[in-house]
C-alpha positions as CSV (number, residue, x, y, z in Angstrom):
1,X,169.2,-109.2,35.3
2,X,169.1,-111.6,32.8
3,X,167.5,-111.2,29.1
4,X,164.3,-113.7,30.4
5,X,163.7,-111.6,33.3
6,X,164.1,-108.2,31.3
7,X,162.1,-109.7,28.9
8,X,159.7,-110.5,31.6
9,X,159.2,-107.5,32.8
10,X,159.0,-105.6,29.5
11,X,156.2,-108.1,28.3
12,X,154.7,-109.2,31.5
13,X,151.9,-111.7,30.6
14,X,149.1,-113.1,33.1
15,X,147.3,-116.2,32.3
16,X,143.8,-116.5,34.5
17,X,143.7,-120.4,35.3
18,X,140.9,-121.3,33.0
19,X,142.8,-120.1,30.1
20,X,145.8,-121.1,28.3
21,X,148.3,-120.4,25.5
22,X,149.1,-122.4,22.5
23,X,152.2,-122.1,20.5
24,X,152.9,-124.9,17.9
25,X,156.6,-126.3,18.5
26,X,157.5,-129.3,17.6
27,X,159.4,-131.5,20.1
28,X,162.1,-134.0,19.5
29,X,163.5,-136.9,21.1
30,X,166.4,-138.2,19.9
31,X,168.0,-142.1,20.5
32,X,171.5,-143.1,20.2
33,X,173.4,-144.9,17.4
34,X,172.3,-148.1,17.2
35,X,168.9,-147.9,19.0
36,X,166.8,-148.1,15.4
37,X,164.6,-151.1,16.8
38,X,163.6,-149.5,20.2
39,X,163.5,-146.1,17.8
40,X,160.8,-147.6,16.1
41,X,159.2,-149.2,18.7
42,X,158.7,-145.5,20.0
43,X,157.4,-144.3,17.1
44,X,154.5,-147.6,17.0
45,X,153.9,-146.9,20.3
46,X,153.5,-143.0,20.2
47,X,151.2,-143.3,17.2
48,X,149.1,-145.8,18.6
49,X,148.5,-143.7,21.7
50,X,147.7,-140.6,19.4
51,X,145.0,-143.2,17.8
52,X,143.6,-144.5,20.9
53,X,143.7,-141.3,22.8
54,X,145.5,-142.3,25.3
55,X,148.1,-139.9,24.5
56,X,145.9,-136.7,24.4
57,X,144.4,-138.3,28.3
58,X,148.1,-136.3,29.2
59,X,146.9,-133.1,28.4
60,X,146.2,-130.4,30.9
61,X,142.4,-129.9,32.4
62,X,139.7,-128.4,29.0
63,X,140.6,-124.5,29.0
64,X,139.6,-121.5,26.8
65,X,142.7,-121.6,24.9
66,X,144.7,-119.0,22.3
67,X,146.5,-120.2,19.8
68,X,149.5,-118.3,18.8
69,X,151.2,-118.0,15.7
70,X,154.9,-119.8,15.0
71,X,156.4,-117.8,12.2
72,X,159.6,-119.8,13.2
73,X,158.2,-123.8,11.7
74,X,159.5,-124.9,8.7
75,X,156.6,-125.0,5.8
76,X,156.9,-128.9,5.9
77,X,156.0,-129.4,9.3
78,X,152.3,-131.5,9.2
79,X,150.1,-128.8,10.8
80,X,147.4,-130.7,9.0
81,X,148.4,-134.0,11.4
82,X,146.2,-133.2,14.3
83,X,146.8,-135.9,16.2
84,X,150.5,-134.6,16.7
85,X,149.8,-131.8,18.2
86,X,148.6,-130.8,21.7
């Protein structure tokens, strides 16, 4: 058994369909050395679809959701920032 499915069945948790979980983590996409112009070509792009809205269109169907606390983010990450976070 491994420590996910012990976990698993310690904690088992059930989701109905119209519902869903939140938990704030940030994710992180890293480019090789040299790649600083198509690095910030990302970064134009991704914050031009966060301002347009195209990039929350990629979120899951509207559910009841439940946000859950992240005691694990440093105190600078920019909660406050709405628009980078799902």
């Amino acid at each position: 058994m491994t420590c996910i499915e012990r976990e698993q069945s310690l904690h088992p948790v059930r989701v109905p369909i119209n519902r869903g979980l939140r938990y704030l983590a940030p994710s992180h996409l890293f480019l090789g050395r040299g790649l600083g112009a198509q690095a910030e070509r990302l970064q134009r792009t991704l914050d031009a679809m966060s301002r347009d809205g195209s990039l929350q269109a990629l979120q899951l169907p509207s559910r009841h959701v439940l946000a859950l606390h992240n005691p694990g983010l440093p105190p600078a990450t920019p909660l406050d920032v709405a628009r980078y976070w799902f």
